[in-house]
KOLRO-415049 format. One record per atom (N, C-alpha, C): residue number from 1; residue in one letter; x, y, z. Coordinates in nm, 3 decimals. Example, Ala and Ser with C-alpha at 12.3 -4.5 7.8 and 13.67 -1.06 7.14 Angstrom:
2
@pos: 1&code: a&X: 1.319&Y: -0.569&Z: 0.780
@pos: 1&code: a&X: 1.230&Y: -0.450&Z: 0.780
@pos: 1&code: a&X: 1.320&Y: -0.330&Z: 0.780
@pos: 2&code: s&X: 1.285&Y: -0.225&Z: 0.708
@pos: 2&code: s&X: 1.367&Y: -0.106&Z: 0.714
@pos: 2&code: s&X: 1.290&Y: 0.003&Z: 0.787
This chain:
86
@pos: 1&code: x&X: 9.836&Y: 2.908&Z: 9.113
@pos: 1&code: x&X: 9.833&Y: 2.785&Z: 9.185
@pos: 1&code: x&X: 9.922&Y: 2.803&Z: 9.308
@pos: 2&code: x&X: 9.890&Y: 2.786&Z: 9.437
@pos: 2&code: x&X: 9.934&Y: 2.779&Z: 9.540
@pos: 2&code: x&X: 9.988&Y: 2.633&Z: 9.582
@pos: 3&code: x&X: 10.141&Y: 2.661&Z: 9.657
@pos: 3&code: x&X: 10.179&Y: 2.511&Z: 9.705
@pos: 3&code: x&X: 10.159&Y: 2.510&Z: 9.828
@pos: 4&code: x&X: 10.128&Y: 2.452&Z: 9.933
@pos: 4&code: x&X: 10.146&Y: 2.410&Z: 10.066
@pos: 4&code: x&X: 10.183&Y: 2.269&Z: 10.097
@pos: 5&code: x&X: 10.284&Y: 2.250&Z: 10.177
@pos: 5&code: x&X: 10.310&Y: 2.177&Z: 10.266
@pos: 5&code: x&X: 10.213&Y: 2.129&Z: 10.394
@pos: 6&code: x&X: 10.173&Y: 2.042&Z: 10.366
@pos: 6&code: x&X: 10.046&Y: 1.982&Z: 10.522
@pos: 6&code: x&X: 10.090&Y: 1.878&Z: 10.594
@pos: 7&code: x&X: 10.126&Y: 1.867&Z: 10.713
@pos: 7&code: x&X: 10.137&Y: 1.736&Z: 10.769
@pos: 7&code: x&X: 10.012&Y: 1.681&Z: 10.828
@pos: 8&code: x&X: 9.959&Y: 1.584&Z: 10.756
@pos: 8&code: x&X: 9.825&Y: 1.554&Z: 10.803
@pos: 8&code: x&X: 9.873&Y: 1.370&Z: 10.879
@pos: 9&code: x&X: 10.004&Y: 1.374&Z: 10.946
@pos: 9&code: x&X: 10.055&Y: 1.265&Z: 11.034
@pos: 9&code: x&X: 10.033&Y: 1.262&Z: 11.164
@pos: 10&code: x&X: 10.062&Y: 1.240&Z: 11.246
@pos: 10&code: x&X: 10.122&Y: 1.249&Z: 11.409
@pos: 10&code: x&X: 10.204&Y: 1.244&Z: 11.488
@pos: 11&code: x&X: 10.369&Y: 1.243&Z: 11.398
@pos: 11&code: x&X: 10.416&Y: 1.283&Z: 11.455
@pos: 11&code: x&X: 10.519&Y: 1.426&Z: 11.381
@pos: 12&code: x&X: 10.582&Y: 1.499&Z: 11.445
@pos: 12&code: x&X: 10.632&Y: 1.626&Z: 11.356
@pos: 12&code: x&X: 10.753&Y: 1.577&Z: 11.242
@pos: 13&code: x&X: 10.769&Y: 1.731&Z: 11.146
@pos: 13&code: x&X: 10.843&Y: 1.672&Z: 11.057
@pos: 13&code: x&X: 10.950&Y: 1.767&Z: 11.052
@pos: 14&code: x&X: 11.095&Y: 1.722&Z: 11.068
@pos: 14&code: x&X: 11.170&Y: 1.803&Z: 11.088
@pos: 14&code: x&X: 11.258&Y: 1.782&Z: 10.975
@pos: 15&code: x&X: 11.274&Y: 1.815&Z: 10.899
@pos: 15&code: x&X: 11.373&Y: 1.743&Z: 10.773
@pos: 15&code: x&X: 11.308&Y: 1.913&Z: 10.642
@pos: 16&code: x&X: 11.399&Y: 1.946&Z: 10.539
@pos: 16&code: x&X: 11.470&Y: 2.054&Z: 10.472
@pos: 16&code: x&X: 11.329&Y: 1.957&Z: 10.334
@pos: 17&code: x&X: 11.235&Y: 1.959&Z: 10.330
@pos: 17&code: x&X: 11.199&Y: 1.916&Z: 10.213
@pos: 17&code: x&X: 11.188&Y: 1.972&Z: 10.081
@pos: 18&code: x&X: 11.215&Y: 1.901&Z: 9.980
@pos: 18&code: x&X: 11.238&Y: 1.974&Z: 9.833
@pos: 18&code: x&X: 11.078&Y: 1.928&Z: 9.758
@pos: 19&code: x&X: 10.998&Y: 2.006&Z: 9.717
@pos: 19&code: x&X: 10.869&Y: 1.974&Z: 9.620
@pos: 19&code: x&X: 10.939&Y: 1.981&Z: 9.473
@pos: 20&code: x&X: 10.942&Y: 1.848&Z: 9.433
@pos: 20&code: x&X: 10.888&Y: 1.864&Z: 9.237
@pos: 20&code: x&X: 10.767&Y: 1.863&Z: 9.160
@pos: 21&code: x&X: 10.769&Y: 1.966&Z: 9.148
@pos: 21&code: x&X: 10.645&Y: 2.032&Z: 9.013
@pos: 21&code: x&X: 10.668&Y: 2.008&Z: 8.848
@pos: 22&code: x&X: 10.607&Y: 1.924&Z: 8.832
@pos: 22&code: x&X: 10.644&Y: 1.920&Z: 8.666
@pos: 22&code: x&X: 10.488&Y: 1.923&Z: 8.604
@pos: 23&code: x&X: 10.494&Y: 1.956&Z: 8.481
@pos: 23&code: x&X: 10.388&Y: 1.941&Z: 8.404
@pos: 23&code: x&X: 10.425&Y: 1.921&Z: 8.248
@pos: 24&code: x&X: 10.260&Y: 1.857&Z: 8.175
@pos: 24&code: x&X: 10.363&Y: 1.895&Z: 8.025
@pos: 24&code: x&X: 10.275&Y: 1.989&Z: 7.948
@pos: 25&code: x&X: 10.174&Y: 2.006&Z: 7.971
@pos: 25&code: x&X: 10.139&Y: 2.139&Z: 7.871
@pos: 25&code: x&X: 10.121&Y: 2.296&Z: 7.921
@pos: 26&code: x&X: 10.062&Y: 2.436&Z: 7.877
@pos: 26&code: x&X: 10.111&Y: 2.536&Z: 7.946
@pos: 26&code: x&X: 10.258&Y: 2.567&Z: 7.901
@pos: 27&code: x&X: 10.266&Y: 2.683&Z: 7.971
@pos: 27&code: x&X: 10.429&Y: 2.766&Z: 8.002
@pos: 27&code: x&X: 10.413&Y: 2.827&Z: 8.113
@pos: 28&code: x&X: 10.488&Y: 2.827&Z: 8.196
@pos: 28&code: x&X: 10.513&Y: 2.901&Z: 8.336
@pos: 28&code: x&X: 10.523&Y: 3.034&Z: 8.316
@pos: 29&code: x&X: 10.470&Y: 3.142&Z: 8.342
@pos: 29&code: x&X: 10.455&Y: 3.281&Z: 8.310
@pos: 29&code: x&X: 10.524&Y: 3.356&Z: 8.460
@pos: 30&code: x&X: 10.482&Y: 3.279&Z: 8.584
@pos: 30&code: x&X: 10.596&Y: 3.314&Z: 8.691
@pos: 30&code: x&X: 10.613&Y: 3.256&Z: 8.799
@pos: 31&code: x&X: 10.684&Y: 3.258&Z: 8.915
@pos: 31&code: x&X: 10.666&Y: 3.159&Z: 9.039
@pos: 31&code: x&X: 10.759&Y: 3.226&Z: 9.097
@pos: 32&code: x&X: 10.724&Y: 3.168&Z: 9.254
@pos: 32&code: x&X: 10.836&Y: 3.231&Z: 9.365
@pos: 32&code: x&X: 10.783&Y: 3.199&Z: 9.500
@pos: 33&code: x&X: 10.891&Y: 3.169&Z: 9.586
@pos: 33&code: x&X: 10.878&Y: 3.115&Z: 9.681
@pos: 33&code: x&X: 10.822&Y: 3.155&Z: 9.813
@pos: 34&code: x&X: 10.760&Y: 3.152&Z: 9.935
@pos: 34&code: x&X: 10.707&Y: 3.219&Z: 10.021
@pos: 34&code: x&X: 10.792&Y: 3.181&Z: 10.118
@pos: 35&code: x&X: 10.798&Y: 3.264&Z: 10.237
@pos: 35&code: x&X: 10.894&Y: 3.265&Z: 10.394
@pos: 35&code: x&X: 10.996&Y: 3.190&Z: 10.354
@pos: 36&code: x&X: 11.017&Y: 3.049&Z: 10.398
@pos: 36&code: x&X: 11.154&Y: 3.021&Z: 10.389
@pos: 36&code: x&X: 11.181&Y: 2.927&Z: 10.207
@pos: 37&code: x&X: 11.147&Y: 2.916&Z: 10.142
@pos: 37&code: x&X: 11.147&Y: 2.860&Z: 10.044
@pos: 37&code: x&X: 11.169&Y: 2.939&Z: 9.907
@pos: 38&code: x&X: 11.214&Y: 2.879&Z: 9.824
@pos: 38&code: x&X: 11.282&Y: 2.940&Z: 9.673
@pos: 38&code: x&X: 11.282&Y: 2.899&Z: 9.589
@pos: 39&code: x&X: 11.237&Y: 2.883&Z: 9.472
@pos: 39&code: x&X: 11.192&Y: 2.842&Z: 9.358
@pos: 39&code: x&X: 11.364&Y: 2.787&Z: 9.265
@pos: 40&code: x&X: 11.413&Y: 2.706&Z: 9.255
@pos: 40&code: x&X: 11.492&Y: 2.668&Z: 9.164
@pos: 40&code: x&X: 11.479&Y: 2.585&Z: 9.035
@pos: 41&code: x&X: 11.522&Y: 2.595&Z: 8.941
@pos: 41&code: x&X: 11.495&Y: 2.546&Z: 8.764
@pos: 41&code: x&X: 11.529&Y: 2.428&Z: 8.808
@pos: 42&code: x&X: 11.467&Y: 2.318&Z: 8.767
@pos: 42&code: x&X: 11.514&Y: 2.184&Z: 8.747
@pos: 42&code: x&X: 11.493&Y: 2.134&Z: 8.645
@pos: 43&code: x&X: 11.515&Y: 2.230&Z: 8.521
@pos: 43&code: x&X: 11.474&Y: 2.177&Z: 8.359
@pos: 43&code: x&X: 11.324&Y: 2.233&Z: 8.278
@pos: 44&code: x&X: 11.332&Y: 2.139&Z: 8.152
@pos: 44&code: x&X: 11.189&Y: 2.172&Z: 8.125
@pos: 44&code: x&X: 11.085&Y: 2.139&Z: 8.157
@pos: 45&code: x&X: 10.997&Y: 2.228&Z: 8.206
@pos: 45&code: x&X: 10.918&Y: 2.208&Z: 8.240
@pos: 45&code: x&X: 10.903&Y: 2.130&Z: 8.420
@pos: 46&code: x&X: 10.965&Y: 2.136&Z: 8.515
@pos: 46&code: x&X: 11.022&Y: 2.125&Z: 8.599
@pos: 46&code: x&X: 11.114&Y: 2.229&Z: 8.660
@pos: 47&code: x&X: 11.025&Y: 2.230&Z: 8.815
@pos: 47&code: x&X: 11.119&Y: 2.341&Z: 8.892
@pos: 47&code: x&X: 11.076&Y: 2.258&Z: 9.033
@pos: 48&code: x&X: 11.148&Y: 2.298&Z: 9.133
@pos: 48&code: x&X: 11.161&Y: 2.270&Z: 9.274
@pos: 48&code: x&X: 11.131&Y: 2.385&Z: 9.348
@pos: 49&code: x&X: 11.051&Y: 2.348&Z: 9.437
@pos: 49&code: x&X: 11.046&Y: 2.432&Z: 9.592
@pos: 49&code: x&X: 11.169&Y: 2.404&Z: 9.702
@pos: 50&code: x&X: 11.244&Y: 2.464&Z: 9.752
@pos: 50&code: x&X: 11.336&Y: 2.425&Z: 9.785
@pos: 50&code: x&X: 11.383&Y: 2.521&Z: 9.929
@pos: 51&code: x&X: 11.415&Y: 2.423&Z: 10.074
@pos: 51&code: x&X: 11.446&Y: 2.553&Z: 10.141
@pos: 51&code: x&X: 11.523&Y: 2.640&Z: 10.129
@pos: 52&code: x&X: 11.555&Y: 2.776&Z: 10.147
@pos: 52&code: x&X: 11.684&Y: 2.839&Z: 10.174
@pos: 52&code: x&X: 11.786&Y: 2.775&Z: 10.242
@pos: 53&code: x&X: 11.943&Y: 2.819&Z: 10.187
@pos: 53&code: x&X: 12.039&Y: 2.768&Z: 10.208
@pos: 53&code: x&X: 12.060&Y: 2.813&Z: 10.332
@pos: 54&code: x&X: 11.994&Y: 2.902&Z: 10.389
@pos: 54&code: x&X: 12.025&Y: 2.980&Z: 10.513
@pos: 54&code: x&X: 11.970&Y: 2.931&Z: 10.594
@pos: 55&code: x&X: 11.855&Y: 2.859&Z: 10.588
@pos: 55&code: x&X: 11.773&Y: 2.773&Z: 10.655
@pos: 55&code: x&X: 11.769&Y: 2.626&Z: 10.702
@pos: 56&code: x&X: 11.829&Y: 2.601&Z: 10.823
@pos: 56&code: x&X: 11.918&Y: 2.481&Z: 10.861
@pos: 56&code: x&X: 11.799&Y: 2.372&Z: 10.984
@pos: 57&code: x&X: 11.703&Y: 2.471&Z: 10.971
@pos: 57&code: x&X: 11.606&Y: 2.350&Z: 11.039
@pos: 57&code: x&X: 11.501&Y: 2.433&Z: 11.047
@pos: 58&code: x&X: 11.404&Y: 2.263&Z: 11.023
@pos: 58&code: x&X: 11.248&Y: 2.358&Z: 10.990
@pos: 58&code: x&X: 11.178&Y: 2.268&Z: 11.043
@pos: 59&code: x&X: 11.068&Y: 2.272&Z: 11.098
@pos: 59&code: x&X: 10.956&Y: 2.177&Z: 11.133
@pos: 59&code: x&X: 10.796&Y: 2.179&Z: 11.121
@pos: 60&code: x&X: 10.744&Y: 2.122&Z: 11.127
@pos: 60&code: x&X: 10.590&Y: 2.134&Z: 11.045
@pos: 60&code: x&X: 10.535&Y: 2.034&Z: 11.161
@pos: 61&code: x&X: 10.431&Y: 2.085&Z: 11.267
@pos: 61&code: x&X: 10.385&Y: 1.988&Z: 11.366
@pos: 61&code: x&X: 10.276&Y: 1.942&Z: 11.316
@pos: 62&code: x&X: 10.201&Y: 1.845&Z: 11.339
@pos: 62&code: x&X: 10.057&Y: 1.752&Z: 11.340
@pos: 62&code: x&X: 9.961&Y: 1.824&Z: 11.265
@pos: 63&code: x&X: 9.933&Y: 1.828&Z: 11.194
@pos: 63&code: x&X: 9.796&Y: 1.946&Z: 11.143
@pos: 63&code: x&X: 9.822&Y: 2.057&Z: 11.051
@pos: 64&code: x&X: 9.958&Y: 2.120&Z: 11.104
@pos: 64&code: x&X: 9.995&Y: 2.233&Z: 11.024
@pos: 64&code: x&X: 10.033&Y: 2.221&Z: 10.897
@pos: 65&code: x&X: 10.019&Y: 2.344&Z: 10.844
@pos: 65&code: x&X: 10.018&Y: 2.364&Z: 10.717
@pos: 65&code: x&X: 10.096&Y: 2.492&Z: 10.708
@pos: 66&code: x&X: 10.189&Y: 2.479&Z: 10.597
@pos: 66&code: x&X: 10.283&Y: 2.630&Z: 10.544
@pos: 66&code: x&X: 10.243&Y: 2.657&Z: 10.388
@pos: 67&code: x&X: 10.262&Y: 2.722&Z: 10.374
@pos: 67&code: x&X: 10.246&Y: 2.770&Z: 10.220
@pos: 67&code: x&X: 10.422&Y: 2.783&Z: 10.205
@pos: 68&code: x&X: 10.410&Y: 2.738&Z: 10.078
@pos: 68&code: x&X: 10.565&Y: 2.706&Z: 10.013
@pos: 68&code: x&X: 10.587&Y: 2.802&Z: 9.901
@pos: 69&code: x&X: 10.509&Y: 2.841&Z: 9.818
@pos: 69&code: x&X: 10.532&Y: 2.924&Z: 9.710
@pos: 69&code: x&X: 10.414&Y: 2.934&Z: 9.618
@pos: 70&code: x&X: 10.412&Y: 2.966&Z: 9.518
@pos: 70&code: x&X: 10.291&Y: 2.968&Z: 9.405
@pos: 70&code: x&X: 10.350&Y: 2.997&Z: 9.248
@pos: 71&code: x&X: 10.258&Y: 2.935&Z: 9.184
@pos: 71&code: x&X: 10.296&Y: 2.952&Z: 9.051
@pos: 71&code: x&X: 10.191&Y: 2.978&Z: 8.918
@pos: 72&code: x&X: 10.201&Y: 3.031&Z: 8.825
@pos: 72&code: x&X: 10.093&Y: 3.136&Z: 8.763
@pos: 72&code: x&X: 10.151&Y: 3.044&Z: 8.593
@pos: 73&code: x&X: 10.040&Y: 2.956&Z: 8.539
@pos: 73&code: x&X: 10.099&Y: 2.945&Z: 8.423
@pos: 73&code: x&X: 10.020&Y: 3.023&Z: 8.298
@pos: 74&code: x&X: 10.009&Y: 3.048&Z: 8.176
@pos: 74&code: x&X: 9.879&Y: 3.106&Z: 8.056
@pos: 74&code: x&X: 9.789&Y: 3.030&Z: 8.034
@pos: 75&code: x&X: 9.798&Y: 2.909&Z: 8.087
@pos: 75&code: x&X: 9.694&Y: 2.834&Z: 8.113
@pos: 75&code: x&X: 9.656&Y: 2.756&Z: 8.185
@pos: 76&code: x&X: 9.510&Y: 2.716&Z: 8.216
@pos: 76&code: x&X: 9.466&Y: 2.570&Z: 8.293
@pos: 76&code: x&X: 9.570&Y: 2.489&Z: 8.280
@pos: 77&code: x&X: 9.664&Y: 2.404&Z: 8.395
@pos: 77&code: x&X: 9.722&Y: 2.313&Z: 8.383
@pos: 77&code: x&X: 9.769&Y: 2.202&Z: 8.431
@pos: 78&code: x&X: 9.771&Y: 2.059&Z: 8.416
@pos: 78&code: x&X: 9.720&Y: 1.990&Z: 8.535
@pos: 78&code: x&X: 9.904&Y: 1.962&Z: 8.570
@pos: 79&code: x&X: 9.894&Y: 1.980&Z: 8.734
@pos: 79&code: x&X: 10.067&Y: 1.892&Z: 8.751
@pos: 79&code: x&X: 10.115&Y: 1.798&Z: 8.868
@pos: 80&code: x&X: 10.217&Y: 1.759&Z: 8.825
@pos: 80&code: x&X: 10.266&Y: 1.655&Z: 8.920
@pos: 80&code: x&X: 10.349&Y: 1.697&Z: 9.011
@pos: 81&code: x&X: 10.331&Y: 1.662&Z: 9.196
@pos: 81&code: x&X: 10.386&Y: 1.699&Z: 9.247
@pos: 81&code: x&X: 10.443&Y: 1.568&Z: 9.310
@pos: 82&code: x&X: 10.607&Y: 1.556&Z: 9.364
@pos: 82&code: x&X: 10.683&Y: 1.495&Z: 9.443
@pos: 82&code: x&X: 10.753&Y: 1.531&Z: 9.559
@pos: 83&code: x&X: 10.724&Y: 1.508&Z: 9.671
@pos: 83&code: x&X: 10.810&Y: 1.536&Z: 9.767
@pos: 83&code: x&X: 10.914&Y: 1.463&Z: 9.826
@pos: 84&code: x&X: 11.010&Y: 1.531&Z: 9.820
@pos: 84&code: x&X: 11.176&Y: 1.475&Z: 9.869
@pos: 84&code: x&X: 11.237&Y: 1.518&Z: 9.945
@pos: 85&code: x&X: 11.319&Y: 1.485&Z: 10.015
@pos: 85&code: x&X: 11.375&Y: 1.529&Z: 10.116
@pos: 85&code: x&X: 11.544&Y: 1.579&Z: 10.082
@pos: 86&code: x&X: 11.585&Y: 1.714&Z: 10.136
@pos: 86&code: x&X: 11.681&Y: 1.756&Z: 10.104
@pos: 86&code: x&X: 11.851&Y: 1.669&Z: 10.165
């Protein structure tokens, strides 16, 4: 399963955003973050996309789209995503 970030708004988005991924059935077999982003534990069954600490400003203009990370569970699994701001 692939995450991306889309701003499908008009105007840009400049702000450190954090994705929550939770689900309840499955087991996470692996995950990890792409360019600037990093996978951190936020419990069971729950983890965050999260920027790097090194990473002090980011922006996403009108249309665009980033890929944030991906995650591989042993099975079909349906999940919930939240976006927050760091």
């Amino acid at each position: 399963m692939e995450i991306n970030l889309v701003n499908d708004g008009e105007a840009e988005i400049s702000s450190r955003p954090v994705v929550e991924i939770r689900w309840q059935k499955g087991r996470l077999v692996a995950a990890d973050g792409l360019r600037d982003f990093e996978v951190v534990d936020a419990g069971p069954n729950t983890l965050q996309l999260r920027a790097k600490s090194t990473i002090t400003h980011s922006r996403l203009t009108p249309g665009e789209r980033q890929a944030m990370g991906w995650l591989r569970f042993n099975e079909e699994v349906e999940v919930q995503i939240e976006t927050k701001k760091f």
